[in-house]
C-alpha positions in Angstrom: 0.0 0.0 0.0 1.4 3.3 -0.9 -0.9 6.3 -0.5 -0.5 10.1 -0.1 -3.1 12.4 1.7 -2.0 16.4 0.3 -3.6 19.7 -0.4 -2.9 21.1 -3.9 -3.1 24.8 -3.1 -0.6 24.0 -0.2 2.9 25.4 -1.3 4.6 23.1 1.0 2.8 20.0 0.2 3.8 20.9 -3.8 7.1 21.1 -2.7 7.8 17.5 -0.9 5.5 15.8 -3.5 8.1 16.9 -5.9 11.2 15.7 -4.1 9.8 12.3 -3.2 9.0 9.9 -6.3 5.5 9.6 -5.8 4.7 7.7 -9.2 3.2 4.1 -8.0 1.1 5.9 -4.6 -2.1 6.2 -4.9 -3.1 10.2 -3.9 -6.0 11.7 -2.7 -6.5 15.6 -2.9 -8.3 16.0 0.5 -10.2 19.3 -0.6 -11.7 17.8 -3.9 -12.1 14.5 -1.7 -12.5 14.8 1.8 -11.5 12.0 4.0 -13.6 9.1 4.8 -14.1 7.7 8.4 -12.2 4.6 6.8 -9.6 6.2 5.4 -9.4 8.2 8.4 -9.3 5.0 10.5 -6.5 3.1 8.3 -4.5 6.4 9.4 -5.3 6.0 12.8 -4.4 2.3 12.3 -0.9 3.1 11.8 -0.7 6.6 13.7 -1.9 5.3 17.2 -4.0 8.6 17.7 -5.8 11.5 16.3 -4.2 14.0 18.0 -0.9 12.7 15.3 -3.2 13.8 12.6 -4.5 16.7 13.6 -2.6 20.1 12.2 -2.7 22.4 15.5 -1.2 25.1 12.6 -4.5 25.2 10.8 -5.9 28.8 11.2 -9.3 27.6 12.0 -7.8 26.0 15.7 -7.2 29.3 16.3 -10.2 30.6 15.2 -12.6 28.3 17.4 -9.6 28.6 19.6 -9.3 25.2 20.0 -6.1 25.4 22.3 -7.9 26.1 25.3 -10.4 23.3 24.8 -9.7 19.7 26.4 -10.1 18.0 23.0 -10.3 14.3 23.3 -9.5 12.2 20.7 -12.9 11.6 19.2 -12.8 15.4 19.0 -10.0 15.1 16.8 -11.5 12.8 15.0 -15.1 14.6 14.6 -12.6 17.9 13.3 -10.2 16.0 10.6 -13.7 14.8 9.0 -15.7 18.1 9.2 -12.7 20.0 8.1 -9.6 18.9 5.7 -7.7 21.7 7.0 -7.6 20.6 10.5 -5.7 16.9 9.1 -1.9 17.2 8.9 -0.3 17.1 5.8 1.0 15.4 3.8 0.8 11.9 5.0 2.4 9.5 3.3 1.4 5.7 4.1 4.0 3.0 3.0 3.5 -0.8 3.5 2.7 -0.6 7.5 4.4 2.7 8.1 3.1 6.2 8.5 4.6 9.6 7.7 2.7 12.7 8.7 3.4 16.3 8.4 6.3 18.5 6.8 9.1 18.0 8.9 12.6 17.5 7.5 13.1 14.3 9.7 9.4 13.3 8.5 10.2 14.2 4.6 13.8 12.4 5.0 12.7 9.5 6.6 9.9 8.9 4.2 12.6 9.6 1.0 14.7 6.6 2.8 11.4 4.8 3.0 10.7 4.8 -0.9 14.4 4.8 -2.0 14.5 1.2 -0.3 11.7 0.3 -2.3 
């Protein structure tokens, strides 16, 4: 299984998907098509949590000023569904692994990932 969850209009997310090979993954635009709950559970699968998904960056957690709410994790998971801003992107899913967000230790681990591929 190779899949990658992006946002077109996201710079950033233009940017890795060009420096990792991305030709055999399957990839989902999340704003033309939002996130299922099963898709969002084969995430979770891997991720162990929602909280891992969720982008605390978006600028609609600030908005509904989400950071001084006790979110649980079914919160989390009721907010990645209504809202494809709130997941964190990309995430890249290889074999059994998980690689979320734009980190340079997330985007190198993942190019190690698909370069032993």
């Amino acid at each position: 299984m190779k899949k990658v969850y992006f946002l077109q209009t996201c710079d950033t997310c233009r940017k890795i998907l060009k420096e990792i090979d991305t030709e055999n993954f399957e990839k989902i635009e999340i704003k033309t098509n939002p996130i299922t709950v099963n898709q969002l559970e084969e995430m979770y699968s891997l991720a162990g949590s929602y909280e891992a998904l969720f982008n605390k960056r978006a600028k609609l957690y600030r908005e509904l000023d989400l950071k001084n709410k006790e979110l649980t994790e079914l919160d989390y998971k009721k907010y990645i569904l209504q809202e494809y801003t709130f997941l964190k992107r990309p995430v890249f899913m290889v074999d059994n692994a998980i690689f979320i967000g734009n980190s340079k230790k997330t985007i190198d681990d993942i190019k190690e990932k698909t370069l032993r591929q």
